[in-house]
N, C-alpha and C positions, 0 to 999 in steps of 0.2 A: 555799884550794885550790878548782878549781871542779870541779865534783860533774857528774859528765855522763852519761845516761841512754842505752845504744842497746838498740834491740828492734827485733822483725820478728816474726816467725812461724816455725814450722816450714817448710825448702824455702825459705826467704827470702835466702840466704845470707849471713845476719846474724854466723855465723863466721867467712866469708872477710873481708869485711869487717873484723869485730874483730882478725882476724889482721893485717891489711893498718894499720890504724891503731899498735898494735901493733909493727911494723915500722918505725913511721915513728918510735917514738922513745916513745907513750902509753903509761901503766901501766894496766891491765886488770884486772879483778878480774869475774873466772867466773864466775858464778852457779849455772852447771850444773854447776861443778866444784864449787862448795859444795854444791849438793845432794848431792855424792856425799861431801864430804868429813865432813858434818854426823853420818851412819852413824860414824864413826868418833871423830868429836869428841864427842859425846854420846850414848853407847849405849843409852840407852832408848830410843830412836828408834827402834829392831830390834827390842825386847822389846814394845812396841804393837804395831808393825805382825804379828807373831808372834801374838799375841793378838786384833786384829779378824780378820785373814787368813788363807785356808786355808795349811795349812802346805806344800800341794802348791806354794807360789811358794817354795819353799827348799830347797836341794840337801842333799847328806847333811853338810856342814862349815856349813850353817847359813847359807850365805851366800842372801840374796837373788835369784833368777831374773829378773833388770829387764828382760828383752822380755817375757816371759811376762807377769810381774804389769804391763808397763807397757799392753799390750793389753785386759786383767780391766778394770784400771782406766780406761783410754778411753772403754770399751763402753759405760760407765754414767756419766752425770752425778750422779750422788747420791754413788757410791764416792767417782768422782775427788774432788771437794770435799771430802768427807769426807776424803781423804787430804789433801789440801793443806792443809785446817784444820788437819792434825796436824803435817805437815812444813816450815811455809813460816815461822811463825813463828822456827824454827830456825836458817833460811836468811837472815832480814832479821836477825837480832840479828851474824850473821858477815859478812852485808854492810858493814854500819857500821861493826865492829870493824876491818874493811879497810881503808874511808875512814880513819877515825881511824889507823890504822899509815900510812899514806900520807902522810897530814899534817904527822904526827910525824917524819917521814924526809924532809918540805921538798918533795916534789913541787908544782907549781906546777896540775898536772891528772889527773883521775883519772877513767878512763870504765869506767862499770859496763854488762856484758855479760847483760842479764837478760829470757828470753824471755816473762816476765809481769809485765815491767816493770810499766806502766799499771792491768792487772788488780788489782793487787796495791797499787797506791797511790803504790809507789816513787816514779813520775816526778814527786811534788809536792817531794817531799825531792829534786830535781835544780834545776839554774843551768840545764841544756840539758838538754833531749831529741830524740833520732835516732830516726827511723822507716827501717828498710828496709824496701822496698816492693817486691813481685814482684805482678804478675797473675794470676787462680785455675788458667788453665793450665801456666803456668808451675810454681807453687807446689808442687800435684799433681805434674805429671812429675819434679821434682825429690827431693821426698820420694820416690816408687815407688822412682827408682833407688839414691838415695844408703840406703834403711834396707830395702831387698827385702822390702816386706809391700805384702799386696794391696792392689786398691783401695777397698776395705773398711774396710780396717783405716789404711791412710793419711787417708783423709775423714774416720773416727774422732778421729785425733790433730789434722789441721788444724780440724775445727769446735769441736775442745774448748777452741778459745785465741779472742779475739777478733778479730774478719774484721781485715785487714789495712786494708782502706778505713774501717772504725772508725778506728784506730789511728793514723792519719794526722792525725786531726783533733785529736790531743793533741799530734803533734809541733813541734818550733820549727827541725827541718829533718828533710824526709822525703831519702833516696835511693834513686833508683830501678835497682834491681838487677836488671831483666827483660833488658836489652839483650848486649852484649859487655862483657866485662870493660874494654878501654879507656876506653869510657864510664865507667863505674864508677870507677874511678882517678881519671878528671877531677873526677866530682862527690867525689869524697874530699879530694881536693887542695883544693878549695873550702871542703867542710867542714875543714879542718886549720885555713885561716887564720879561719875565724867562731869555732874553740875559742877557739883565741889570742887572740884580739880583743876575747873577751865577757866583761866586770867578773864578777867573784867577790860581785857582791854580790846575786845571787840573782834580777837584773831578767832576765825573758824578754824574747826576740828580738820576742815579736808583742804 
């Protein structure tokens, strides 16, 4: 099965994207949806974070305040890390566990949906990696409107991830999502037949 890596950045519209591949027939596996599903597959998860963090990030049923604490945590480089040391392990062990169900059920390709892809090391464990690519103005306007937080608080969440023109230089096909959506669709259609095309046997494109 080949192992396929897409990322972007926050504002990247690395969603639409994954939705649109998706669509065409790929199986996907969420990353941001395992982070949320990880709270509930292994509940200590809640009981640490309960324990380093003020309990003002948790309502009166206990559950989590994720804009509140996601803001706390932006603010600071030392938290956020801090928290990803504790949460991300979690999240790679249910990545894989994915792959592997995938496998096992004859899928021929499997694209992983993961906004720290690179960060985090994933993309050596890929056959392919996708970069979606937006420019810093674009990036910004997009995040202000689509999550309605200042610009503050926006430049917080986009410098907390690796610049996008970083990001590019790991990829074996970048697509550039700053234009019209038609554009977009074209170079997707491109990317669809480089999946299909590329041996399972782990050789990059470059």
């Amino acid at each position: 099965m080949l192992k396929v890596g897409l990322t972007g950045g926050i504002g990247s519209g690395k969603s639409t994207i994954s939705k649109i591949l998706n669509d065409k027939g790929f199986v996907i596996i969420d990353a941001d949806k395992i982070a949320r599903e990880v709270f509930v597959l292994y509940p200590g998860i809640m009981e640490k974070i309960k324990q380093r963090y003020d309990s003002k990030f948790f309502d009166e049923a206990g559950n989590l305040k994720r804009k509140e604490f996601g803001n706390y945590i932006f603010s600071n480089e030392a938290l956020r890390k801090e928290y990803e040391n504790l949460i991300i392990p979690y999240i790679i062990r249910e990545i894989f566990i994915r792959f592997d169900e995938n496998e096992k059920k004859g899928y021929d390709f499997s694209i992983l949906d993961a906004p720290t892809l690179i960060e985090n090391g994933i993309d050596k464990q890929m056959d392919l990696n996708i970069v979606v690519w937006v420019d810093k103005d674009t990036q910004l306007k997009r995040v202000l409107e689509r999550d309605a937080l200042k610009v503050e608080e926006a430049l917080s969440r986009i410098n907390s991830q690796m610049p996008l023109d970083e990001k590019v230089k790991y990829a074996d096909i970048v697509i550039d999502n700053s234009g019209a959506l038609k554009k977009t669709y074209e170079e997707i259609d491109k990317v669809v037949e480089i999946i299909k095309n590329t041996p399972t046997t782990g050789i990059k494109l470059k």
